[in-house]
C-alpha positions in Angstrom: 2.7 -239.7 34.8 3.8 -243.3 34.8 2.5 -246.6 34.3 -0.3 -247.4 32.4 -1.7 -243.9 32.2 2.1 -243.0 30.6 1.5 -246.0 27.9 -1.6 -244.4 27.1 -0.5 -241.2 26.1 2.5 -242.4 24.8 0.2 -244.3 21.9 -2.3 -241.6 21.7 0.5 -238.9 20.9 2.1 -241.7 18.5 -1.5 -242.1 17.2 -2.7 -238.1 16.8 1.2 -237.9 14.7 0.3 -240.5 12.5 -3.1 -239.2 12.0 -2.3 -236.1 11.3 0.6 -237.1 9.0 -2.1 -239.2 7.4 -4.2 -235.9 7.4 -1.2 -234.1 5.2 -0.5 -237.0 3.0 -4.7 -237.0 2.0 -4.4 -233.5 1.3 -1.0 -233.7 -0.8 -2.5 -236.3 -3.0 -6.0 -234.6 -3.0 -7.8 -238.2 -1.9 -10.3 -238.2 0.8 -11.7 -240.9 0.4 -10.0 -242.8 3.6 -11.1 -240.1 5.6 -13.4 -242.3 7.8 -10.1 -244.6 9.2 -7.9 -241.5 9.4 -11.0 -239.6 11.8 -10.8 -243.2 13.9 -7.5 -243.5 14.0 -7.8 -239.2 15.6 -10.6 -240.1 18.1 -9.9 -243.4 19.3 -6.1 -243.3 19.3 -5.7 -239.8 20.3 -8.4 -238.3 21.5 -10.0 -241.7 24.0 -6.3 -242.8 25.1 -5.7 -239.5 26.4 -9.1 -239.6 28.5 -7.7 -242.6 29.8 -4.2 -241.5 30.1 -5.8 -238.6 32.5 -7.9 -240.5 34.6 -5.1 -243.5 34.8 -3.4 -240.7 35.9 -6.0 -238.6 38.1 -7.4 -241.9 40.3 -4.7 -243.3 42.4 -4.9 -247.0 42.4 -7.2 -247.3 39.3 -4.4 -249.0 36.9 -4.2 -252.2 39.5 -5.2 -255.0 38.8 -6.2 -257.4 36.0 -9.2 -255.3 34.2 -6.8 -252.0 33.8 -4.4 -253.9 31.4 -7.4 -256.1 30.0 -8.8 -252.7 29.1 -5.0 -251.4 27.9 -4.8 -253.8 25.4 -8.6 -254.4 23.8 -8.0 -250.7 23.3 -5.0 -251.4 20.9 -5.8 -254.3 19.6 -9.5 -252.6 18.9 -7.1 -249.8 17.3 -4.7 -251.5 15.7 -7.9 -253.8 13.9 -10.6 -250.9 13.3 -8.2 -248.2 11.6 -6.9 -250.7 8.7 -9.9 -252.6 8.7 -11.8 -249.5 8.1 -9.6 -248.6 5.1 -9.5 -252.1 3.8 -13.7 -252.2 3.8 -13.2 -248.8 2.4 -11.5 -249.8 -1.0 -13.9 -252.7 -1.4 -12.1 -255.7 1.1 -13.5 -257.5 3.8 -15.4 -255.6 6.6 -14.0 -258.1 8.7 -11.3 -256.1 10.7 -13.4 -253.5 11.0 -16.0 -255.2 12.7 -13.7 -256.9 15.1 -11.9 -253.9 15.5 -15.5 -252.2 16.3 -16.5 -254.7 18.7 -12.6 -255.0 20.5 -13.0 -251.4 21.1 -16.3 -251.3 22.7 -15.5 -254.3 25.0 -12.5 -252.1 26.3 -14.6 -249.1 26.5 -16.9 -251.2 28.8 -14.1 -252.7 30.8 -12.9 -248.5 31.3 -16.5 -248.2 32.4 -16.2 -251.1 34.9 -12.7 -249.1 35.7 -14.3 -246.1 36.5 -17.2 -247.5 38.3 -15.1 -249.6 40.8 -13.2 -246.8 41.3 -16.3 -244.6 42.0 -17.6 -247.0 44.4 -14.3 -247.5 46.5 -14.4 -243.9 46.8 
């Protein structure tokens, strides 16, 4: 594995350690209440950058180009926005990052899709 598939699970290893560390912390301190960003920070940064990790790595010739790296990085900036802005809403801030965060992630979910689709009609 290399390339942008590495990078992928490279950050969704780093992102599954942090949540669970998160995971113990919650329990040491017996507050659940951030629950919601710690299960985002699980899904999207661990369990959706390994998908893409695998297919990165699966689909020759799928990481070139422009729209593989567009979609690398509205997937961690989507990350890196949603799981604090999720916390911050969560103890009465801003939704702000949140939402931005939501709506980073989906436009790189929909760039994967356009990924995956190109790469299903060259084949």
């Amino acid at each position: 594995m290399n390339g942008l598939a590495l990078w992928f699970m490279v950050l969704g290893l780093v992102a599954a350690l942090a949540g669970m560390s998160w995971g113990l912390y919650m329990s040491g301190i017996e507050d659940h209440s951030l629950s919601p960003a710690h299960g985002h920070l699980n899904l999207l940064g661990f369990v959706a950058f390994s998908v893409f990790a695998f297919y990165y790595h699966a689909v020759p010739g799928a990481d070139v180009g422009l729209l593989p790296r567009l979609h690398f990085l509205l997937s961690v900036a989507g990350l890196a926005l949603m799981v604090p802005g999720i916390a911050l809403a969560i103890q009465g801030g801003t939704p702000a990052f949140a939402i931005a965060g939501s709506i980073t992630s989906a436009l790189g979910m929909l760039s994967f899709l356009v990924v995956v689709l190109r790469g299903a009609h060259a084949g």
